[in-house]
C-alpha positions in Angstrom: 16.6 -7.8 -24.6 16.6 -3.9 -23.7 14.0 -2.5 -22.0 13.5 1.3 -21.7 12.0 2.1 -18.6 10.4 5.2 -16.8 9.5 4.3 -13.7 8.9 6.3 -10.1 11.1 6.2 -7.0 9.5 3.8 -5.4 10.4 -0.1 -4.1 7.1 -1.6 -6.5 9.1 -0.2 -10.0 12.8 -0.2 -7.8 12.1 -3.6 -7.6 11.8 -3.9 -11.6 15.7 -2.6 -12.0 16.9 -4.1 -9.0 15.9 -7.6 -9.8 15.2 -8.2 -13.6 14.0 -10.8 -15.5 16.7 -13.5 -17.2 17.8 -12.1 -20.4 16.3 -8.5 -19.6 18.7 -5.2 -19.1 17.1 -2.0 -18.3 17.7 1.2 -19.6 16.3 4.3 -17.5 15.1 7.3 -19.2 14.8 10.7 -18.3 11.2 11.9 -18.8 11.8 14.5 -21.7 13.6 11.4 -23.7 10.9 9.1 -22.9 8.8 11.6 -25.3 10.7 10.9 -28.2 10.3 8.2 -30.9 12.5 4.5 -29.8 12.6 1.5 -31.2 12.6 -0.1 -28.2 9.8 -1.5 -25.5 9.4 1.5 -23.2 7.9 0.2 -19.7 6.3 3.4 -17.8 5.4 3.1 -14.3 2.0 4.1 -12.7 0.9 6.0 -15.4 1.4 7.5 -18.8 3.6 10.6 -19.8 2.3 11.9 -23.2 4.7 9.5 -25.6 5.3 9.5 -29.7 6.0 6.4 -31.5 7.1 4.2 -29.2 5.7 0.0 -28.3 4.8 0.8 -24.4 4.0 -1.4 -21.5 1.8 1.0 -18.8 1.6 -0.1 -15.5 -0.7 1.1 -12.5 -1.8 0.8 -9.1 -5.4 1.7 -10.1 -7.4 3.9 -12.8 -6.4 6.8 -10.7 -2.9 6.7 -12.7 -4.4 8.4 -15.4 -6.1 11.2 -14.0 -4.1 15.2 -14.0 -6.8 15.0 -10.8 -6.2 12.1 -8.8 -8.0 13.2 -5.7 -11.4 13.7 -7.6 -10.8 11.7 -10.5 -11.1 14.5 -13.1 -9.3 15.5 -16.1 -8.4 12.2 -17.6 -5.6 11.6 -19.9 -5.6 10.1 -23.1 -4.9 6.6 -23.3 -3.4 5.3 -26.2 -4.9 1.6 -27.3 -1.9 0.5 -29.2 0.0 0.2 -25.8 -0.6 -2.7 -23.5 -1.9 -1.4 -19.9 -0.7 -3.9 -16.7 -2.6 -3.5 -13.8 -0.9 -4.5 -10.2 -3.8 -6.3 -9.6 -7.7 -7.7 -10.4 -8.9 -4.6 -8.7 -6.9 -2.0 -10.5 -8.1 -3.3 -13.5 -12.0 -3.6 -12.3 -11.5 0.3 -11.3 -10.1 0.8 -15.1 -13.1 -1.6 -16.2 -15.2 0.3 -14.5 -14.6 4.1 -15.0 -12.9 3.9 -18.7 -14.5 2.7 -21.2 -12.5 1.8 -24.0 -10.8 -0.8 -26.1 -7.6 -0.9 -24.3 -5.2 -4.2 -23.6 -5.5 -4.9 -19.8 -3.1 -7.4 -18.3 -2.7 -8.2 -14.8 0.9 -8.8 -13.0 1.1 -8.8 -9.5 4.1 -7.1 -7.8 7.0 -8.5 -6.5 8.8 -8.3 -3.3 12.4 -9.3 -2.0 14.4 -7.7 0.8 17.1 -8.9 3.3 15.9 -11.0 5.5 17.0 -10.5 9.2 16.5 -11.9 12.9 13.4 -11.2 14.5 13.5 -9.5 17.8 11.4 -9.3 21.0 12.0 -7.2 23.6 8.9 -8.7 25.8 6.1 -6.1 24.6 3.6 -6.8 21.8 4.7 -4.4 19.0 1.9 -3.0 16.4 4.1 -1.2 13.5 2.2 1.1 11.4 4.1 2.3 8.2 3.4 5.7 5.8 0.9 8.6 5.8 0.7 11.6 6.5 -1.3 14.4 8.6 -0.4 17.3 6.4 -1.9 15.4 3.3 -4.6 13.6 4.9 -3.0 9.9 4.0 -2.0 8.9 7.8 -6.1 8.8 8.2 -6.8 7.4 4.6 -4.0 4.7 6.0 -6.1 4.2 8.9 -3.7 5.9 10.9 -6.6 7.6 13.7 -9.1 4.3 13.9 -5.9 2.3 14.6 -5.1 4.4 17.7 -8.5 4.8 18.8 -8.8 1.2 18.9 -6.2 0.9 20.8 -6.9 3.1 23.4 -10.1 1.3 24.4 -8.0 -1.4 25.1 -6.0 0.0 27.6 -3.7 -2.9 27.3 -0.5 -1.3 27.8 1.7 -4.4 27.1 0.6 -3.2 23.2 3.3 -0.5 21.9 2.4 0.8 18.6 5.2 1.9 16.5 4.6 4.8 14.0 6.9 5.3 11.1 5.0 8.2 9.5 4.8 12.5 9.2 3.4 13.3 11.7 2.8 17.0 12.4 0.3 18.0 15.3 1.0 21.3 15.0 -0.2 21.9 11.3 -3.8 21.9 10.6 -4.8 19.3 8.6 -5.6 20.5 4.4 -8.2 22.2 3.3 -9.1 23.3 7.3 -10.3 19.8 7.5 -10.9 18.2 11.2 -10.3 14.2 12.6 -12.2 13.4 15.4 -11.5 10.6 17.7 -14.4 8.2 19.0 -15.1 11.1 21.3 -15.4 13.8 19.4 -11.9 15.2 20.4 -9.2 16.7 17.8 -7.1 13.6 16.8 -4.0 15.1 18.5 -5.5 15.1 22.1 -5.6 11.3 21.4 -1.8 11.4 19.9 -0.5 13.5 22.8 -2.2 11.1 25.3 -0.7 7.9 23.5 2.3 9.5 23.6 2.7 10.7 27.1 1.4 7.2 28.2 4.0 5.2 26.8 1.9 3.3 24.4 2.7 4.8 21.2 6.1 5.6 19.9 6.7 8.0 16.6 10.0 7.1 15.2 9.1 9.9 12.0 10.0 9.1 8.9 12.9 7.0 9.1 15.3 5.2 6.1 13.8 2.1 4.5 16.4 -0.3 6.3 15.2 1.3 9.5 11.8 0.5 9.1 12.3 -3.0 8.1 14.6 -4.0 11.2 11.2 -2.3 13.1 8.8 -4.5 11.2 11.0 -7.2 12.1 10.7 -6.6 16.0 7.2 -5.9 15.8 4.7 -9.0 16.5 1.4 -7.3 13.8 1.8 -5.1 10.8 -1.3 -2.8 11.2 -2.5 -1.0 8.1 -5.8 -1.2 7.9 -5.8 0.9 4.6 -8.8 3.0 3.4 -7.8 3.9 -0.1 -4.1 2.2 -0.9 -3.9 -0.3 -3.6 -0.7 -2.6 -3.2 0.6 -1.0 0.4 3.7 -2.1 -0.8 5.2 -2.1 3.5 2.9 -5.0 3.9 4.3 -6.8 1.2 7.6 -6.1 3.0 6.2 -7.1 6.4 4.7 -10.2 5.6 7.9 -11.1 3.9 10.4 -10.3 6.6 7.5 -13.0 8.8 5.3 -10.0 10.4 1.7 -11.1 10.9 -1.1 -8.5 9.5 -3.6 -6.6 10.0 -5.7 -5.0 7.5 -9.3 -3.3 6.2 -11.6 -5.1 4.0 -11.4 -3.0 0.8 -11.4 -4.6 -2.3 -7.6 -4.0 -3.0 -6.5 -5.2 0.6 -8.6 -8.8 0.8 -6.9 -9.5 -2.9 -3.2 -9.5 -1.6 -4.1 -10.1 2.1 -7.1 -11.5 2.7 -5.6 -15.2 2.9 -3.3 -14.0 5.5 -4.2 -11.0 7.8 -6.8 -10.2 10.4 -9.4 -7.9 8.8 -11.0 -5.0 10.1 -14.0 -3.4 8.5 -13.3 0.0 7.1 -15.7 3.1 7.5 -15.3 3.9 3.9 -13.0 3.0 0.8 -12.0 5.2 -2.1 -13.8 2.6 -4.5 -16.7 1.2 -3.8 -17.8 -2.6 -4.6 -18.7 -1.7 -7.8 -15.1 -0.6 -8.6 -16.5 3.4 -9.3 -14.6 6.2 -7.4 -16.4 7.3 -3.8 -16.9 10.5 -3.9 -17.8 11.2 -0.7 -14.5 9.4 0.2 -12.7 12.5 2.2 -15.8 13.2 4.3 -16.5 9.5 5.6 -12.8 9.0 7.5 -12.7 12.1 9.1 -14.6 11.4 12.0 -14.1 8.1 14.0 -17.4 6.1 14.2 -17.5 3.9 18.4 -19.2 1.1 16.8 -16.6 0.8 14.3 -13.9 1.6 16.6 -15.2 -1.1 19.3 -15.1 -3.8 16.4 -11.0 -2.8 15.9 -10.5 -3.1 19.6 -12.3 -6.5 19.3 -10.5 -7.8 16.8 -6.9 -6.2 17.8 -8.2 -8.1 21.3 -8.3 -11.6 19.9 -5.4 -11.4 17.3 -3.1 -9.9 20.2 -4.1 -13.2 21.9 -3.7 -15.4 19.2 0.0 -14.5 17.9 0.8 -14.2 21.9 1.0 -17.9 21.8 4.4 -18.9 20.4 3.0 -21.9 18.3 0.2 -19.6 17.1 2.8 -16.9 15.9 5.2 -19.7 14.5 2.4 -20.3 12.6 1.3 -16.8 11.1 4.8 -15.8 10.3 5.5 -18.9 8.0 2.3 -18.3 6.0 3.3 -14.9 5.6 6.7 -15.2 4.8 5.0 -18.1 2.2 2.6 -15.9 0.6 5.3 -13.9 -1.7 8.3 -15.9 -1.6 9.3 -16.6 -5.1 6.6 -13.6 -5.9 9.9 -11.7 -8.2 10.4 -14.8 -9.7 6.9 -15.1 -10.9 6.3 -11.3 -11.7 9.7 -12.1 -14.0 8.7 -14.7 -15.9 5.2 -12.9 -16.9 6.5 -9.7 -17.5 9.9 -11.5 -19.9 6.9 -13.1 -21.9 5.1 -9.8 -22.5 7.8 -8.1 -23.5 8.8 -10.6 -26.1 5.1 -10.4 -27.2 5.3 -6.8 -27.1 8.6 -6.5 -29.2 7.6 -9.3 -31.9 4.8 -6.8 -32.9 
């Protein structure tokens, strides 16, 4: 069976071509083709280009997908209800419940994840590993880059390195003119200088994918105690290489790792409980509430303690590395099933 497929340079849709389903061969298109008339199933990725005549499978990460405005959830695109929409997950399709309404098809398959395994490493420090953001665009907060750090530094438990693998750029302002505050009111990169210069915190940049996952495999905790992602794809990747986890306790991040990771609470999430868009998003991360901050350190504390214990990390590894074994195999044998749905029509 051929599959068209439009799909963005990332490992969520990568995974699609590098591991398809039995009986499945993909055919990538170049976005001015995908605009023409096929006869075949076209699968787009995160999103819909404007499309003629074709029988298309839509996936996204949430309702944001089909907004020209992401960031403010404005200027929505038209949405086709012929076409069968697959959310990534029960969120994405509460946020599509809950800020389009509309007749369409809404399906929910989960993502898959498979890398190369490898040896883990330990060099006789507790490694954190923080993956993605950035300062320029905002997404290193969002990420939960700055409570992360903060937390840390009230710990003042230097056998604790934390790894970044993100842009980092302290000496660009941040967009807009916008400020981020640590816990004590001071410019975020009086704390990253000091982190830094104490030994603590090590910025490897942005470095190749292979790179990062030989780091995730030293590290002992995958911190991303994400605001506003959806999948966070780099947890999927840590918890299947056997990196414990840490996360927030948005909607989207207890529904792939609640059963798994310690959970922080966030200051704020893109969508609320209610699955609407928070529109005062931006201006509830940018300064780093103590109380908050104390609860991370707390928490940190006590999981630092717990994985310390070689039985006790023995133990977190295995159910992380259990929680999306086989997860391809399962996204493959949904999504071979829709597609013969969707091509018998």
């Amino acid at each position: 069976m051929r599959v068209d497929v439009l799909v963005p340079n990332h490992a969520i849709w990568r995974s699609l071509l590098e591991y398809p389903a039995d009986g499945v061969s993909y055919f990538q298109l170049p976005l001015m083709r995908s605009r023409l008339p096929s006869n075949h199933i076209t699968h787009f990725g995160n999103g819909l280009p404007y499309t003629l005549r074709r029988r298309a499978i839509v996936d996204f990460e949430s309702v944001k997908s089909f907004y020209s405005r992401p960031q403010d959830m404005h200027e929505r695109r038209r949405l086709r209800t012929d076409f069968v929409y697959v959310a990534l997950s029960n969120s994405a399709k509460l946020t599509f419940e809950a800020n389009i309404a509309n007749r369409c098809d809404v399906r929910i398959i989960r993502p898959g994840i498979r890398v190369a395994r490898r040896p883990r490493t330990n060099d006789g420090n507790f490694n954190i590993v923080f993956v993605g953001g950035s300062t320029r665009d905002g997404s290193f907060f969002g990420k939960g880059g700055l409570y992360l750090m903060d937390a840390l530094n009230r710990l003042h438990d230097r056998r604790i390195k934390l790894h970044l693998i993100s842009d980092i750029d302290t000496a660009r302002s941040e967009p807009e003119g916008l400020e981020f505050l640590d816990s004590e009111g001071r410019h975020w990169t009086e704390l990253y200088k000091e982190a830094t210069a104490s030994g603590w915190l090590n910025d490897h940049g942005r470095v190749p994918r292979e790179k990062a996952l030989d780091i995730m495999a030293s590290s002992q905790l995958a911190a991303i105690p994400a605001f506003y992602d959806t999948v966070c794809y780099s947890l999927m990747e840590a918890a299947y290489l056997g990196t414990p986890l840490l996360t927030s306790n948005t909607m989207f991040m207890k529904e792939f790792y609640g059963d798994i990771a310690a959970i922080v609470p966030a200051p704020a999430s893109l969508f609320l409980d209610d699955a609407t868009f928070n529109t005062h998003f931006g201006e509830q991360v940018r300064a780093v509430r103590e109380d908050l901050s104390s609860k991370w350190a707390d928490i940190i504390s006590s999981t630092v303690d717990t994985l310390s214990n070689i039985s006790e990390f023995k133990t977190a590894s295995e159910r992380a590395m259990k929680e999306f074994d086989g997860s391809i195999d399962g996204r493959n044998q949904i999504l071979r099933e829709l597609y013969m749905e969707v091509g018998a029509r």
